[in-house]
PAZAPA-4460 file (N, C-alpha, C; in steps of 0.05 Angstrom, whole numbers, plus 32768, in hexadecimal, padded with zeros to 4 digits):
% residues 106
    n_x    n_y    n_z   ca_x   ca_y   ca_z    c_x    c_y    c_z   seq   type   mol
   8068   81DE   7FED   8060   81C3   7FF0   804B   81BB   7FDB     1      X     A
   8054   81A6   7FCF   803A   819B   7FB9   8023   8193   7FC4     2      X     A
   8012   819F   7FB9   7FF2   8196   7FC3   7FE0   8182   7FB2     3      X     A
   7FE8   8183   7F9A   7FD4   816D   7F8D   7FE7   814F   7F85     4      X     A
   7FE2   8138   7F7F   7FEA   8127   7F77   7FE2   8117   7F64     5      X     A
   7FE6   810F   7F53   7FE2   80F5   7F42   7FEE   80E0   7F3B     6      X     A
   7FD6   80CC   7F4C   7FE0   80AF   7F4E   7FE1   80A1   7F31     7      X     A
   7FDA   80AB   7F11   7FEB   809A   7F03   8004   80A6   7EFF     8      X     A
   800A   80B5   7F02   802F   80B8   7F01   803F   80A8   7F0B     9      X     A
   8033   80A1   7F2A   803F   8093   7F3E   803F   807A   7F30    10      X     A
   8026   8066   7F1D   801E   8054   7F22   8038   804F   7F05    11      X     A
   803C   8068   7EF5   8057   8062   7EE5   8073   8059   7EED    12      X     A
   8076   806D   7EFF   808C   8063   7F13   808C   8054   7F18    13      X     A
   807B   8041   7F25   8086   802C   7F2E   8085   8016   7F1E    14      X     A
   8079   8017   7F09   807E   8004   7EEA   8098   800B   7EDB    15      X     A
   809F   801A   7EE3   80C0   8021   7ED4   80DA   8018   7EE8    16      X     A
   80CD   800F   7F05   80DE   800B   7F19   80E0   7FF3   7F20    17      X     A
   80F8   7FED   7F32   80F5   7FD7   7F3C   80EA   7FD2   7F5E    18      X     A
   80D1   7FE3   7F5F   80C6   7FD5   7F7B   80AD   7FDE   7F79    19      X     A
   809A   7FDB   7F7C   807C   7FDA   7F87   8071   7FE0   7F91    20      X     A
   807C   7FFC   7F9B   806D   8013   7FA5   8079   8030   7FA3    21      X     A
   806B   8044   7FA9   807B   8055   7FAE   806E   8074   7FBE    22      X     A
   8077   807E   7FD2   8071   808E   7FEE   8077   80A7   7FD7    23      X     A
   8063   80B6   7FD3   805F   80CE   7FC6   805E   80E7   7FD6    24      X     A
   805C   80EB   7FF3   8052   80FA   8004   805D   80EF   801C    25      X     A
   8073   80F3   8030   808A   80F8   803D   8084   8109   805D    26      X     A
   807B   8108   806B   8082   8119   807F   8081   8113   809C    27      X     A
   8087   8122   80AE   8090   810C   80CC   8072   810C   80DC    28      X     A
   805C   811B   80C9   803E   8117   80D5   802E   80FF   80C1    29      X     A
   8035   80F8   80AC   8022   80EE   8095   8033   80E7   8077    30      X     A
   802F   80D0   8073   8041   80C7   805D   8026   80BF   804C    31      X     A
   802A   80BF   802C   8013   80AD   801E   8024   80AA   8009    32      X     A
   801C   8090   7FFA   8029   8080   7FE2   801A   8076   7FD3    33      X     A
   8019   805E   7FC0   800C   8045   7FA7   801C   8035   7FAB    34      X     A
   8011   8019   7FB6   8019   8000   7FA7   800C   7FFA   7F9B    35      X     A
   801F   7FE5   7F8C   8014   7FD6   7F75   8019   7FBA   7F77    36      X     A
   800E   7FA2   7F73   8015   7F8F   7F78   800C   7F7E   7F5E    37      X     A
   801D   7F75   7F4E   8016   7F66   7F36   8012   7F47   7F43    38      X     A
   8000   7F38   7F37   7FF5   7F19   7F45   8017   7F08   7F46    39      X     A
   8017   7EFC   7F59   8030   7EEF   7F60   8046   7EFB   7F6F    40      X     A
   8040   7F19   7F5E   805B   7F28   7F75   8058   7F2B   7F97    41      X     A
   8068   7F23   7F9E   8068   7F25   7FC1   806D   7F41   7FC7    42      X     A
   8060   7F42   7FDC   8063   7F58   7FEF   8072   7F57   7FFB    43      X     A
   8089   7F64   8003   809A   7F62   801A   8099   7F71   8032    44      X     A
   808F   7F85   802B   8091   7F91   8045   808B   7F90   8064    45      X     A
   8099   7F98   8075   809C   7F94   808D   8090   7F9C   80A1    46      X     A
   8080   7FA3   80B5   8075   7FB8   80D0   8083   7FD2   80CB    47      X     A
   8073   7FE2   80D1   807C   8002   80CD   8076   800E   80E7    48      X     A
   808A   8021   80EC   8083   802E   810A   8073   8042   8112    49      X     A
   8061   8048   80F4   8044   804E   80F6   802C   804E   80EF    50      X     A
   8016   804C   80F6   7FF5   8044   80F0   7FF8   8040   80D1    51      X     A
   7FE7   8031   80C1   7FEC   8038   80AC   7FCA   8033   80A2    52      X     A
   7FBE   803F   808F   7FA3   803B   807E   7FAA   8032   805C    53      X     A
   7FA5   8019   8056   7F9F   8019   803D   7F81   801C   803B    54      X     A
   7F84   8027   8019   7F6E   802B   800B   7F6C   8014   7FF7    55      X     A
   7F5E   8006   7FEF   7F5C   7FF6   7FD3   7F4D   8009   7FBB    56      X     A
   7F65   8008   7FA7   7F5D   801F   7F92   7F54   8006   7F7F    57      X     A
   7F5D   7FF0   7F7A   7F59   7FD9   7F6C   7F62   7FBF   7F72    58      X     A
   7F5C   7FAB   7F6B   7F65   7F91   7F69   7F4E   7F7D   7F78    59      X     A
   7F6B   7F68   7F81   7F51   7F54   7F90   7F70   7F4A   7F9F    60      X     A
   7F6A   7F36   7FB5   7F7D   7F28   7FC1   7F77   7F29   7FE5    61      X     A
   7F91   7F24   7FEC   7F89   7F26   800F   7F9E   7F36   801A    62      X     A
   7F97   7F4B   8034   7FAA   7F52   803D   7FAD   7F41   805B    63      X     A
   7FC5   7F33   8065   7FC5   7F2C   8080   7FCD   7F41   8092    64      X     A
   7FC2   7F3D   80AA   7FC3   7F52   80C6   7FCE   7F36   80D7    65      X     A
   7FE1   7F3F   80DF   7FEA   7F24   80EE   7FDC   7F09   80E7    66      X     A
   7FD2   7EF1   80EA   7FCD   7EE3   80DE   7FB1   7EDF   80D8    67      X     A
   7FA0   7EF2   80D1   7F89   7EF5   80C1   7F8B   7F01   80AA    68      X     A
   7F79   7EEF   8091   7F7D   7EFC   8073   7F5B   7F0F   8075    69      X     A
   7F66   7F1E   8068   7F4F   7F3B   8068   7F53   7F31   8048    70      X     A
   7F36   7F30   803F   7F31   7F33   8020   7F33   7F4F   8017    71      X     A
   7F3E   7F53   8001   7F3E   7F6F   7FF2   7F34   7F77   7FD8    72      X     A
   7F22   7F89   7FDC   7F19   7F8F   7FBF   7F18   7FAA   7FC5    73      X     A
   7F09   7FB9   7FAB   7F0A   7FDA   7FA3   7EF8   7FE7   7FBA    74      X     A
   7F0B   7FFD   7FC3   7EF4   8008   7FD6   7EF0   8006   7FF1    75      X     A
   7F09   7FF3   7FF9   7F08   7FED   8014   7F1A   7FFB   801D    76      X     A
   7F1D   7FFD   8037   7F35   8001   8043   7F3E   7FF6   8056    77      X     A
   7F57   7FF9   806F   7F60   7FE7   807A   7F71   7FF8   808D    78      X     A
   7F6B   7FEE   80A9   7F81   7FFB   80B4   7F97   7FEA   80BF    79      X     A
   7FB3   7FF2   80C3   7FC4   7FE2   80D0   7FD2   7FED   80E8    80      X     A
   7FD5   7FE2   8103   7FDC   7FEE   8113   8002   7FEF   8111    81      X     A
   8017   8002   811C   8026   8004   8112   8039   7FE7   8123    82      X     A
   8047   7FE6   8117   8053   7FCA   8118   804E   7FAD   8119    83      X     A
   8036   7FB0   8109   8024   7F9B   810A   8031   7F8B   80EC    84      X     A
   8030   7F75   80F1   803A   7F65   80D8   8022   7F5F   80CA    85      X     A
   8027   7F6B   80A5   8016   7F6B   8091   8018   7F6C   807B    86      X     A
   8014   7F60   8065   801A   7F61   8047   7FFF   7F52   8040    87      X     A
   8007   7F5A   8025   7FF2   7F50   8010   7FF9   7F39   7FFD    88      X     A
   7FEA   7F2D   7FF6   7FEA   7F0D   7FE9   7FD0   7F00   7FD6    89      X     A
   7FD2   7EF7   7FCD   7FC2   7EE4   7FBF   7FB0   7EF9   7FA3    90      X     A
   7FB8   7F13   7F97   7FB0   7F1C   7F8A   7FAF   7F0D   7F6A    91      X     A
   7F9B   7F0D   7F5A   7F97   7F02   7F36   7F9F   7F13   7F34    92      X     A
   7F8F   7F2C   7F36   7F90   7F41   7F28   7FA8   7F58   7F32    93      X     A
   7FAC   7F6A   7F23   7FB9   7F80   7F2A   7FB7   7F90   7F42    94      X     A
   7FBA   7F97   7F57   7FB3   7F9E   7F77   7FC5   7FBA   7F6F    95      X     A
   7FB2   7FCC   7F78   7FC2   7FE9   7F79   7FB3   7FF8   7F96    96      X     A
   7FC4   7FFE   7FA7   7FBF   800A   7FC2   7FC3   8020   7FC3    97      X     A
   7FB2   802F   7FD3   7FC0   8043   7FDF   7FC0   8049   7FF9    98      X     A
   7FD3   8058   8006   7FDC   8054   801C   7FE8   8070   802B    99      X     A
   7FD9   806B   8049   7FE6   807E   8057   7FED   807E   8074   100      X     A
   8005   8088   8080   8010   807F   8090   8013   8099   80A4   101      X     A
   800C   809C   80C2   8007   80AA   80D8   801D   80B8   80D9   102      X     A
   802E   80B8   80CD   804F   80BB   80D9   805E   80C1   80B8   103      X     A
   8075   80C2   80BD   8088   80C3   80A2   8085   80A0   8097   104      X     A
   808D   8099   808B   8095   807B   807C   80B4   8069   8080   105      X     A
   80A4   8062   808B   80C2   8050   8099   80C4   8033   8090   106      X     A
***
């Protein structure tokens, strides 16, 4: 099992790809990933069927929790309960997350 990681590899990947994040760490106890959100790009994502913690590694913008905007900057973090409806929005700048989820990634 790999034990160390590095998130600019990841942060390549998903500049060479076509989606905006990507789950680096996989398992049916604990999943972790990087988004990235360039200003304008939407978030799509949906409720997950488990807990999830972002980290803010950078940016600025809002995350909604059902219909409250949480401001985001470096350094914060955030919890989401699992099936809770939430994305991110209103970023200038470049938004890079990181993220981890109670469960595998669904």
């Amino acid at each position: 099992m790999k034990l160390d990681y590095d998130l600019a590899s990841y942060y390549k990947k998903i500049k060479n790809s076509n989606t905006y994040f990507h789950t680096f760490f996989n398992n049916s106890n604990l999943s972790a990933g990087v988004l990235i959100l360039q200003p304008g790009e939407e978030d799509t994502q949906t409720p997950h069927d488990s807990d999830e913690i972002y980290y803010i590694i950078s940016g600025d913008g809002y995350l909604k929790i059902k219909n409250k905007d949480y401001k985001v900057s470096k350094d914060k973090a955030f919890f989401v309960g699992q099936n809770v409806e939430h994305y991110f929005h209103g970023n200038k700048k470049e938004l890079k997350v990181l993220y981890f989820f109670g469960g595998p990634d669904s």
